[in-house]
N, C-alpha and C positions, 0 to 999 in steps of 0.2 A: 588530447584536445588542447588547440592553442589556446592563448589568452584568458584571462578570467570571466567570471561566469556572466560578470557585470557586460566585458565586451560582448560577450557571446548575445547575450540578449539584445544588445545596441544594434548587432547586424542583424539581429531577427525582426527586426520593428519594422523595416523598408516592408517584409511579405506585409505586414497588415497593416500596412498604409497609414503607419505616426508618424511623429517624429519624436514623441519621449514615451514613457510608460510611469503611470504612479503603479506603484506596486504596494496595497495593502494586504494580503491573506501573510498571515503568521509565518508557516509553512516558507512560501516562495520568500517572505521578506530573509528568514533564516539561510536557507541554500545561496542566496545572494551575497551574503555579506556576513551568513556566521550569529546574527544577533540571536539571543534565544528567552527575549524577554516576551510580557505579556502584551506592550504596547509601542506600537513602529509604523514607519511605512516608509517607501524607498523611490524616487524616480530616476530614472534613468534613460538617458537619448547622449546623444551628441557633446561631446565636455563637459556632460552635466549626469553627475552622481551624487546624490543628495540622500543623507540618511535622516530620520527623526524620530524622535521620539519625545519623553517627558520627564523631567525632573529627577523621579523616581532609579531613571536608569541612566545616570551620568554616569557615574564610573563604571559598570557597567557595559556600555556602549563604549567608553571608551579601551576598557580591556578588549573587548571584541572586535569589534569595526573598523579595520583598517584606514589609513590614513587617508587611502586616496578616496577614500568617501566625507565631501562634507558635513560634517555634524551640526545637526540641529535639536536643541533643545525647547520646546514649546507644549503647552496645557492642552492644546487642540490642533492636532497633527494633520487633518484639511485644510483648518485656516491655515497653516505654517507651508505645506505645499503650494498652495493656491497663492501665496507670498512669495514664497519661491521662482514661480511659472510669473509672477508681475509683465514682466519687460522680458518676457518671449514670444509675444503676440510678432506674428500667427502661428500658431503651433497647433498641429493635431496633438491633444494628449489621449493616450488611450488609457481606460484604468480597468478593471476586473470586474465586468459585468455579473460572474456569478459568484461574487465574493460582496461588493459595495450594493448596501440598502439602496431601495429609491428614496428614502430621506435623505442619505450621506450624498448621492447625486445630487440631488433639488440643492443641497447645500453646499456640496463644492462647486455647482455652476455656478452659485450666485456669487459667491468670491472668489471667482478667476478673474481675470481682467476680458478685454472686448479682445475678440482675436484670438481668442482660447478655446478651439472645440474638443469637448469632448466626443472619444467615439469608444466604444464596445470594443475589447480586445483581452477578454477573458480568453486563459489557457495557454497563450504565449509562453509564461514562464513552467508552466506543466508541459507543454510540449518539449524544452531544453530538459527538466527535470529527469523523462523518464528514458531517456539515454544517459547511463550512469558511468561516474569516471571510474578507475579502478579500486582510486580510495574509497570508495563510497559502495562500491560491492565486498569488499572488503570488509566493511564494517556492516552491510547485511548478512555475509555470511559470518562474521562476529554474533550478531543477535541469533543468529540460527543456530547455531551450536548452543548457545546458549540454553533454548528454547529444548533442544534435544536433550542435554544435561540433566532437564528437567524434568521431562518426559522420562527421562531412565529411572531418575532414585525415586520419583512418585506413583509410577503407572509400572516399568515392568520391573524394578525392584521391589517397592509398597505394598504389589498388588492390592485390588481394587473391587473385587467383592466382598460385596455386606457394608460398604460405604458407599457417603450417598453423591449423588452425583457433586451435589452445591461440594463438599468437601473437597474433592479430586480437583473441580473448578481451581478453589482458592488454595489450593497445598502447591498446584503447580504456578502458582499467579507467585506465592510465596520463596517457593524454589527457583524461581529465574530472578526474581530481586534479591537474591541472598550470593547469586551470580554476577552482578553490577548491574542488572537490567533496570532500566527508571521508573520501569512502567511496564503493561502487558498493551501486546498489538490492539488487542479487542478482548474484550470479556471473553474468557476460554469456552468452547462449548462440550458438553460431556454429557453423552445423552445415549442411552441403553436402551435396547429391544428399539420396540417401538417409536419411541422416544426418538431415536436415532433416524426414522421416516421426516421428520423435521430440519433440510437442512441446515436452517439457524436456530435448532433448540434452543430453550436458556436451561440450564443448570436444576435439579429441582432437589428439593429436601426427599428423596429416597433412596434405596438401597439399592446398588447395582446387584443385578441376581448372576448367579451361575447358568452356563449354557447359551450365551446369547452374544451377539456382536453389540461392540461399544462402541461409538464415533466418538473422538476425540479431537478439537479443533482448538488450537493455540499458537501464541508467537509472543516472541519480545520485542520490547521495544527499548533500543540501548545506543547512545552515542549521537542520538538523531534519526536512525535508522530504524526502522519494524522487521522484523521476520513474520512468516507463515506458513503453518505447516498441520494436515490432516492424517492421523494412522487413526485406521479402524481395527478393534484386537477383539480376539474372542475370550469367554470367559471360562471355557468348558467344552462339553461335544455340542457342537451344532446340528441341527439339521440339514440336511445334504443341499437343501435349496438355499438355503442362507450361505453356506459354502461356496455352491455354485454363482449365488451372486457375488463376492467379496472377488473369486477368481476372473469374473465376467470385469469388473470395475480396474482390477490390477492388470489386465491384458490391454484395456483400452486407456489405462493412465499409462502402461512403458510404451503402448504404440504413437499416444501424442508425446511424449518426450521425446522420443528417437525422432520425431519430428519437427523440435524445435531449434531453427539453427537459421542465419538471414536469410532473408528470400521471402516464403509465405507469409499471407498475410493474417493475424490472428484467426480472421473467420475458416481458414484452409487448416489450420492445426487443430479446432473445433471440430472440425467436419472427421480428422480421423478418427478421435474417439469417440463422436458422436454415431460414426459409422457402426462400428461395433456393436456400441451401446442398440441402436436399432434394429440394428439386424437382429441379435437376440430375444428382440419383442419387448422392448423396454424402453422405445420413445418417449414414451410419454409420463418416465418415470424418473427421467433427467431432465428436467427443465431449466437450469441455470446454464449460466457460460463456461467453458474450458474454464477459464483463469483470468487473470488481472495484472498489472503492473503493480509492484512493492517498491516502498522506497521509504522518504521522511514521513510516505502515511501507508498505511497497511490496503489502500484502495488507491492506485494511480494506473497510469494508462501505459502501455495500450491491453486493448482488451483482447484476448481469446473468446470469443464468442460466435453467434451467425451475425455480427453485427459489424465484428474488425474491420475495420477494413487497414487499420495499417499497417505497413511489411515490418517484418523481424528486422533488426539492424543490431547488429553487436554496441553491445552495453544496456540493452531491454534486461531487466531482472522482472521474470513472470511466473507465478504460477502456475502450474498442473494438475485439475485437480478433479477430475469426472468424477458423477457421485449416482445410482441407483436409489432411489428410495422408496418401500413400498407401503403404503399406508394401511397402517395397523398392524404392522409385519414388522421389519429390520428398516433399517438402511446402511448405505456403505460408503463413504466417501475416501481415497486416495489423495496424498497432495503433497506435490513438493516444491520445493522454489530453484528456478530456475536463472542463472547469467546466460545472455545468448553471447555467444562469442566470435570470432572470425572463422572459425569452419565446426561451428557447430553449439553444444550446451555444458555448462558447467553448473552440476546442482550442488547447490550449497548447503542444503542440509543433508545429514548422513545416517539417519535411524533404517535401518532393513525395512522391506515392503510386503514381503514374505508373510506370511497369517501368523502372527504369537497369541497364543494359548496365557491369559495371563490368572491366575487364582486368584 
């Protein structure tokens, strides 16, 4: 990809009809320019690169923030924008509708100057986001490994009956930050039998029993980057129908993988595992999406769903991750993370998919 990520967004502004951008969400302000403090925000249009921030993070921002971005120092980072935009009238600015309050609106209109519209242009910089450069999968598949490492010494080395879920949660939260990870993608989810019919369990103070399928759902979060990744393990002899679903759910996660490569559009890669999935008589026992976009947040776009609608394009890092759940029963989820690449997919995490028997 040419140019920096700052141009990149300049020539994206013409589609949505500004001519600069404030960019406040944390997130987008970091991918732009590297900052990774608590408080910023960034505009960007036409010879104008403007960073800010406050007090707190001079040096800081200065270790970080590249030169060609002007630094601004100030207590109230709207007023100090809004002072910025002065003598650009007429300027459409567009700023983050699904990030800036209706207060912080009411209040940066009143301190723009006359000549100053605001207009709605949330997603702009999500949209550059989830096309990823090489560095930047690179370092998702960095946290993924990670996340597997962890997965190994706590679940199928540790094993994990007769401990209770909440433990497993935090032993693997513990084993990926012992790995350099800063943080976990999302609260791990570890969730037995039944428990497991829940696809966002939380964790509970009991004992994983023998004989039963365990959903296990985690990732790191390292360098800036998140991973994510679901393996469901048994803990003993199953019953044939719990078997048969784990096998049903593995058939329809490698049929949508082999199908992730440019071209279709999330809702078509859906559609193959979903196919599966129904045909078996379990429509209605899968009710979430294929998968999601990963990136600096563990939820970004584009989506796998019936809802995609947008096409694969090499450098999408997504999820795979069809899941069965039957209430009061088991459930089963699969999931890997996937780079789409120029003739096809590259999965970044590497744990076997295979059924493991864990004591």
């Amino acid at each position: 990809m040419s140019g920096t990520r700052a141009d990149r967004l300049e020539a994206a502004l013409a589609e949505h009809e500004v001519d600069a951008l404030l960019v406040t969400n944390l997130v987008n302000v970091r991918w732009l320019c590297g900052f990774t403090g608590s408080n910023a925000a960034a505009i960007v249009g036409p010879g104008r690169r403007a960073f800010i921030t406050d007090f707190r993070y001079l040096t800081q921002a200065a270790d970080q923030v590249g030169d060609a971005w002007e630094h601004r120092i100030a207590p109230d980072l709207l007023a100090r924008a809004a002072e910025e935009l002065r003598d650009a009238a007429p300027l459409r600015l567009g700023f983050d509708d699904t990030h800036l309050t209706v207060k912080q609106h009411a209040r940066l209109h009143e301190q723009l100057a006359d000549g100053v519209e605001l207009v709605a242009a949330g997603g702009v910089v999500e949209g550059l986001r989830a096309v990823k450069e090489p560095d930047e999968i690179e370092r998702i598949r960095a946290a993924a490994k990670v996340a597997d490492a962890a997965f190994t010494e706590v679940i199928l080395e540790g094993g994990i009956v007769g401990r209770t879920e909440r433990d497993i949660a935090l032993e693997l939260e513990i084993a990926m930050r012992r790995r350099g990870a800063s943080g976990v993608s999302f609260s791990p989810i570890v969730a037995a039998a039944a428990h497991g019919a829940l696809p966002h369990a939380e964790p509970r103070d009991v004992p994983i029993p023998a004989n039963t399928l365990v959903v296990v759902d985690w990732g790191a979060q390292m360098d800036g980057y998140a991973s994510d990744c679901t393996r469901t393990v048994a803990t003993g002899d199953l019953d044939p129908r719990d078997r048969d679903i784990y096998d049903l759910v593995l058939r329809a996660q490698e049929a949508a993988l082999a199908a992730v490569r440019p071209g279709p559009t999330g809702r078509e890669v859906d559609a193959v595992a979903r196919t599966i999935i129904d045909e078996a008589g379990h429509a209605e026992h899968f009710g979430h999406g294929l998968g999601h976009g990963v990136g600096m947040e563990v939820h970004e776009g584009p989506r796998l769903s019936k809802l995609g609608e947008t096409a694969l394009v090499p450098g999408h890092v997504v999820t795979v991750e069809p899941g069965v759940y039957l209430p009061g029963r088991v459930g089963v989820r699969i999931e890997d993370l996937v780079a789409v690449t120029e003739d096809g997919a590259d999965v970044l995490n590497g744990l076997p998919k295979a059924l493991t028997v864990v004591p």
